[in-house]
C-alpha positions as CSV (number, residue, x, y, z in Angstrom):
1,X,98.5,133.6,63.1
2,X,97.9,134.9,66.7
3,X,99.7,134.0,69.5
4,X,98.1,133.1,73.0
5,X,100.9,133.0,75.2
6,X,100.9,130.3,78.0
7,X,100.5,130.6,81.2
8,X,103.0,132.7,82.9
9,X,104.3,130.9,86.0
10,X,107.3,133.0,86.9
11,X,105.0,136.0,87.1
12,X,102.8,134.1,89.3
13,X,105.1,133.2,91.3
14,X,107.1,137.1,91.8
15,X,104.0,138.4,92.8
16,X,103.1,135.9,96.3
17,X,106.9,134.8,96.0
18,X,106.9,135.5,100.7
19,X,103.3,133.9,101.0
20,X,104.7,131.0,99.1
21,X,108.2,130.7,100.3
22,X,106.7,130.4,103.8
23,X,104.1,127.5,103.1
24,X,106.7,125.8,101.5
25,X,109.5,126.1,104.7
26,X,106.2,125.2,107.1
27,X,105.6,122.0,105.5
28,X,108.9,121.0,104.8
29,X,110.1,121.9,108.8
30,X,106.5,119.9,110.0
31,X,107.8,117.3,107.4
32,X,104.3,117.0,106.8
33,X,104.0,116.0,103.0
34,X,101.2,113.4,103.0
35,X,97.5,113.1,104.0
36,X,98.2,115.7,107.1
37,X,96.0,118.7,108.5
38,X,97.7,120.9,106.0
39,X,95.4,118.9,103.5
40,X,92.5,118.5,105.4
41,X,91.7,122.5,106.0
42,X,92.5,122.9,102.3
43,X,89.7,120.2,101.2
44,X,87.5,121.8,103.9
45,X,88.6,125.4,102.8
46,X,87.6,124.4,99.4
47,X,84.3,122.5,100.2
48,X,82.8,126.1,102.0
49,X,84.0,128.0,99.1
50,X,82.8,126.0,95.9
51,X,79.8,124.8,97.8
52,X,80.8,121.5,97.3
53,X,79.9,118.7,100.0
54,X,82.6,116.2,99.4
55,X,86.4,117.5,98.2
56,X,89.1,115.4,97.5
57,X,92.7,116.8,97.2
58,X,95.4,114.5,94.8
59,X,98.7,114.0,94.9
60,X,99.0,115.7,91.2
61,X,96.5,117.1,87.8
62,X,97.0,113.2,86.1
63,X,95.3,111.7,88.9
64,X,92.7,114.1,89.1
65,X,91.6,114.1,85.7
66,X,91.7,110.7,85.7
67,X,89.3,110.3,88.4
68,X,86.9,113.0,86.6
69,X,87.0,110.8,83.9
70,X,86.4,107.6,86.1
71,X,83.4,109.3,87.6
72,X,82.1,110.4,84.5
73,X,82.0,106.6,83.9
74,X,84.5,107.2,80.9
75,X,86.7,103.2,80.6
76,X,87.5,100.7,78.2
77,X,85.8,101.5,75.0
78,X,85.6,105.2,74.7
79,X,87.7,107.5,73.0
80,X,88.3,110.8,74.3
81,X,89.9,114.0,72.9
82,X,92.0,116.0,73.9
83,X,94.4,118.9,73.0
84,X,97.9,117.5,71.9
85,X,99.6,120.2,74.0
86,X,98.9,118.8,77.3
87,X,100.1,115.0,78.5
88,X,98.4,115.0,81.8
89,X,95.2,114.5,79.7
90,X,96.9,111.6,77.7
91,X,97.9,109.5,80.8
92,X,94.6,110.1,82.9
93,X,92.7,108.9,79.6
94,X,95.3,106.0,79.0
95,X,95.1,104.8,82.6
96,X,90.9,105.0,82.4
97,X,91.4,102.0,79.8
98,X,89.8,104.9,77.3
99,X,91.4,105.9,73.8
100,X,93.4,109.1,74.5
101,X,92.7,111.0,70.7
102,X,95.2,113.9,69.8
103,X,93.4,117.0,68.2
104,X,95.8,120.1,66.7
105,X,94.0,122.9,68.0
106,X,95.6,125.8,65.8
């Protein structure tokens, strides 16, 4: 059996640890946490750079996937699978009103 490791976070993080650290103290000495400019220029920053018209930043990945699905006109009645590793994909399908079904991927 192979293993795929996961995604490594802490690595991530080590390597833009001071580019990080400072967004983080800037927000949290604005106290800006919700719908400010901080969000704005990143929906804009994101629009020019996908070529995107309209960009919509969320609070976290459940609500985002669960207006994918929304949009994709996914509801009451479907069944949607998904990989039984993640539960993000689980509560956006459950809140849809869909059928959230678990497939072992190995």
């Amino acid at each position: 059996m192979n293993n795929i490791p996961f995604f490594n976070y802490l690595d991530l993080f080590a390597q833009h640890r001071e580019e990080l650290t400072n967004v983080f103290q800037k927000v949290a000495e604005c106290g800006a946490f919700i719908m400010q400019n901080d969000l704005v220029q990143f929906e804009q920053r994101l629009s020019e750079y996908t070529g995107i018209k309209y960009v919509l930043g969320v609070v976290n990945a459940t609500d985002a996937m669960q207006l994918l699905l929304k949009a994709e006109g996914i509801g009451v009645g479907d069944e949607v699978i998904f990989c039984t590793h993640t539960m993000v994909v689980a509560s956006a399908i459950k809140f849809t009103g869909a059928t959230p079904v678990p497939v072992d991927t190995r």
